[in-house]
N, C-alpha and C positions, 0 to 999 in steps of 0.2 A: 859790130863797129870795128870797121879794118885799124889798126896802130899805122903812125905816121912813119917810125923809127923801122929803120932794115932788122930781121932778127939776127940772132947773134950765129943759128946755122947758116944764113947765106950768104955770109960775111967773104968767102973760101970762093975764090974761083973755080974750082972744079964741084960747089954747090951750083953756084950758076948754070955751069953747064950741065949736070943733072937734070934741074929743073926745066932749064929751054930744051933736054929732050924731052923733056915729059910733056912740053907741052906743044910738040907737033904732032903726037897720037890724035890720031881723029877718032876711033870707032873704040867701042866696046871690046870689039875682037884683038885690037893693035894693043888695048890698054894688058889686056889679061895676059897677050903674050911678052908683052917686053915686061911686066911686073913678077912674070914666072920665071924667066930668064933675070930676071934681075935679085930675087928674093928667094929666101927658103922657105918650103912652104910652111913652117913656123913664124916667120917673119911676119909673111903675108897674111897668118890667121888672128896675130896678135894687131894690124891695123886692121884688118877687119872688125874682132872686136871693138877695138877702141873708137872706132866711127860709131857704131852698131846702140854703144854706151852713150856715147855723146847725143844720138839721135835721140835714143829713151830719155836721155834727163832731159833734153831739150824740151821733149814731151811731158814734162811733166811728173817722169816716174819716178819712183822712191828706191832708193838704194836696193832695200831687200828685193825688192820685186826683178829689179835689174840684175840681180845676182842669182837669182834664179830664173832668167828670161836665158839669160847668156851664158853663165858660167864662169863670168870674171869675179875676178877678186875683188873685196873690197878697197886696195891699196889702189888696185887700176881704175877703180868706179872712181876713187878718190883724187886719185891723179886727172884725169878726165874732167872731172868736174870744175877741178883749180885752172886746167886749161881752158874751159867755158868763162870760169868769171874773171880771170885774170888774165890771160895768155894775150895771142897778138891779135885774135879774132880771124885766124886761120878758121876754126871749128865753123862760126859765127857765119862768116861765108856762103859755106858750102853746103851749111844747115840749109839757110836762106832762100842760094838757090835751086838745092833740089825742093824746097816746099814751092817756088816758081813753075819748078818743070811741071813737077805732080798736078800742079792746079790747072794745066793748061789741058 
């Protein structure tokens, strides 16, 4: 369930434009290179996780199990999580529609 209210990151015009670049990547291949060029690959492996986590609770799964599937911390499990019930419904989204793509 998307929130009505703009978040308080994209408040910045130079978030703005971040975002409208990101979202003229069309492919798989455009995504990995400008987020490699854009990120460190610590950066990169810490939202990887944090998707990864977000997908497992979504699913259902229980902390310890996720902390042993991935590797994160319980502070990140936990942080993740507050973002599921609480947040702007960013997670909520994108949870959504890749379970859309999957089923097609």
């Amino acid at each position: 369930m998307a929130r009505a209210a703009k978040s308080i990151i994209a408040t910045k015009e130079k978030s703005d434009r971040l975002y409208e670049a990101i979202l003229t990547l069309k492919t798989k291949e455009e995504c990995y290179n400008f987020f490699q060029d854009l990120c460190t690959i610590s950066e990169l492996r810490s939202m990887e996780q944090r998707y990864e986590v977000a997908a497992l609770l979504d699913s259902g799964m229980i902390y310890s199990e996720i902390l042993a599937q991935t590797g994160a911390s319980s502070a990140t499990i936990s942080r993740v999580n507050r973002s599921l019930l609480n947040g702007t419904g960013g997670y909520d989204v994108v949870l959504e529609r890749m379970k859309e793509r999957e089923a097609e």
